[in-house]
N, C-alpha and C positions, 0 to 999 in steps of 0.2 A: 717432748723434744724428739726431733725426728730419728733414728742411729745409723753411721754409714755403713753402709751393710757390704762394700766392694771396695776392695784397697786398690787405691792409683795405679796404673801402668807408669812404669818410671821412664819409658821410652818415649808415651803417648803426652807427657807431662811437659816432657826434655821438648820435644818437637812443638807441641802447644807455643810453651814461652819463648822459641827460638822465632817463631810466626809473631806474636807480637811485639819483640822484643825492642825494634825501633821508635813505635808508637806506646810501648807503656808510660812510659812518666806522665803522658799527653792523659791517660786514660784515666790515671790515676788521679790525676789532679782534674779533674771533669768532673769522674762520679761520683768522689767523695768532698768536690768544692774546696780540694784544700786541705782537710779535716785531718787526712792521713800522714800529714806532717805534725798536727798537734800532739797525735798519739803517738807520735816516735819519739819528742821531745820528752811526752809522759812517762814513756817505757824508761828513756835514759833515769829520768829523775827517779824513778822508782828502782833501777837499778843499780843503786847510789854511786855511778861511776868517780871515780876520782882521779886525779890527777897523777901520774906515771904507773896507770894500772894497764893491765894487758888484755883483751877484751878479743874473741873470736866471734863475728857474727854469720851465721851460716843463711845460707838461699839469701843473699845478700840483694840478689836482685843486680838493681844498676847503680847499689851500693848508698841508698839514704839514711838508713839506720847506724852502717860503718862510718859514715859523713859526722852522723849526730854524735855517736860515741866520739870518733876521736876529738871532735870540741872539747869533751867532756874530760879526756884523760890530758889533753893536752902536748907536747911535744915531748916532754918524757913519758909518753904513755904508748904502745903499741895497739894498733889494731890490724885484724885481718878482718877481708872480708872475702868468702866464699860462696858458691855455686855450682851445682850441678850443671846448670844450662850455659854454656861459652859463651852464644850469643847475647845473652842478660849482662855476661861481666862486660863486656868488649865496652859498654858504654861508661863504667864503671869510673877506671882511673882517669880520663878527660872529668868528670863531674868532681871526682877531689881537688887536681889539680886547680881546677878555674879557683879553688878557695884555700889555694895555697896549704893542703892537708897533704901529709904522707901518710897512704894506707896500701898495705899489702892486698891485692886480689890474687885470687887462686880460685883454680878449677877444684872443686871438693863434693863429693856426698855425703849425705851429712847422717847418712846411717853407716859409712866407713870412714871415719875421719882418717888423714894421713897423719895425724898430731901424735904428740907423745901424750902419756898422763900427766895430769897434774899441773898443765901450760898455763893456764886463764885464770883471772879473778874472774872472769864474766862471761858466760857465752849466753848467743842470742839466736833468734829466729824469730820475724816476722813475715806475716801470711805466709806462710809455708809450709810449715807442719801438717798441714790439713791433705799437702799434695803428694807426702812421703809414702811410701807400700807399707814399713813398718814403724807408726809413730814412736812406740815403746824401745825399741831399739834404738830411734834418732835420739830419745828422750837418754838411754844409757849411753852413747857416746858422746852426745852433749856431758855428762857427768864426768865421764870419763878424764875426757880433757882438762875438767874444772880443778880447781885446786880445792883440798878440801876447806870446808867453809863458804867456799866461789859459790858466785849466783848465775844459775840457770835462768833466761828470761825469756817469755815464749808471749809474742804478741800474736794473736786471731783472734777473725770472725768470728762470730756465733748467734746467738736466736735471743732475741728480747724478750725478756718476761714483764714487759709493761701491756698492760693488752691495746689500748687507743695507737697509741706509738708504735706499737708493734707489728700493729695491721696496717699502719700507714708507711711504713717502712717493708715490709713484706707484700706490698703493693709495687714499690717503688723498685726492691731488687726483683722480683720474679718478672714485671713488664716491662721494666725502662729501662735497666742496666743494660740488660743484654742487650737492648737494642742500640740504644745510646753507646754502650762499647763498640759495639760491629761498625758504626757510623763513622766513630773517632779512633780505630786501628785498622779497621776492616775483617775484623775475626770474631763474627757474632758469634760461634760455635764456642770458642773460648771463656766468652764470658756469661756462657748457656754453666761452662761449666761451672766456671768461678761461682756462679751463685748456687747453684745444685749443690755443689761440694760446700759450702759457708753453711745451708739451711741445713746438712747432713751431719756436720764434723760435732764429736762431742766437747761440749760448753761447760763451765762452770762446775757443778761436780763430776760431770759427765768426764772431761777432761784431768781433773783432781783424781779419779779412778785410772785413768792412763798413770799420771806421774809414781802412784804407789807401786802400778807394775812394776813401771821401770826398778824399784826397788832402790835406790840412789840416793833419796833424799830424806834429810834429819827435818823438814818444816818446807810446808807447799802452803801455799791461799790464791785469790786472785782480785783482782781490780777492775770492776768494768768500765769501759768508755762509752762515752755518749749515747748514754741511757742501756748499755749493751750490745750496741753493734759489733762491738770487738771488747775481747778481755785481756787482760794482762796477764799472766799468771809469772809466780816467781817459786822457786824451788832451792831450796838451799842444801848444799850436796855434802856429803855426811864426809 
């Protein structure tokens, strides 16, 4: 497994997903055919959301994760959904709205949270962590905010340990993606990154050795998806 060896510029990041920020949904549902809604609905059920629970989900993006949770907690249930990047949220609240959901969006970093302690039954991050300067820090403010008990749930990419599968997928993100993204946003550069930083970010126990840094959790494991393309990981905060 490859290790990332250069932490994100959080500026270079910010401006990245402000450049695609129009055409991701488009992108998203292209490269991954769909797929990445399956594993949102996965993460919810694995983060046993329940009804009037309070759920922050950070790099929310244009907010599909926050979408999924609040189904999940229902209208006695609070969710936020935050982001560094303004231009990712801007699309954000029209996408609840059309499905008749109340959800909080906020401008946030999610290695500074603006939150008190002890808010959340649940905090989340999908494909995002990978993008942070300091994971281990986002990983203690994620905790931070949790209640104890509360579940930390952290959806990425990562590297398949199937070898047949692996090579044909490893095929498919180093030559098609990026090109196929550049085609369908028009920021091939972006999604040069997006896969560099996926084949880089540490997976599996590679990532299990991040959560203990953080020092925050009473029980960590993870769950792969679709043979590995992305994991689950859940962290239960002491």
């Amino acid at each position: 497994m490859m290790k990332q060896t250069q932490s994100p510029d959080p500026e270079i990041i910010r401006s990245m997903f402000s450049k695609v920020a129009k055409n991701y949904d488009k992108g998203n549902s292209v490269l991954s055919v769909g797929i990445h809604h399956l594993w949102r609905t996965k993460t919810v059920k694995i983060a046993d959301a329940k009804p009037g629970q309070k759920v922050l989900d950070c790099a929310t993006g244009t907010g599909d994760l926050a979408i999924a949770f609040k189904k999940a907690v229902g209208p006695t249930g609070d969710v936020i959904g935050t982001d560094f990047c303004v231009e990712m949220l801007d699309y954000a609240p029209d996408k609840a709205k059309e499905q008749n959901l109340e959800i909080k969006f906020e401008q946030a970093d999610v290695t500074m949270l603006q939150y008190p302690d002890k808010q959340f039954d649940i905090v989340s991050i999908s494909f995002g962590i990978r993008n942070v300067n300091d994971p281990v820090k986002a990983l203690q403010e994620m905790s931070r905010v949790s209640k104890p008990g509360g579940r930390v749930i952290i959806l990425e990419f990562g590297q398949m340990s199937i070898p047949v599968i692996g090579a044909a997928y490893k095929f498919y993100s180093e030559k098609v993606l990026p090109v196929l993204g550049g085609w369908v946003t028009g920021q091939k550069e972006a999604y040069n990154y997006l896969q560099k930083s996926s084949a880089a970010f540490p997976c599996r126990e590679g990532f299990l050795d991040l959560m203990k840094k953080a020092g925050t959790f009473n029980h960590m494991e993870y769950v792969p998806v679709s043979f590995g393309i992305a994991y689950i990981y859940i962290g239960t905060v002491k």
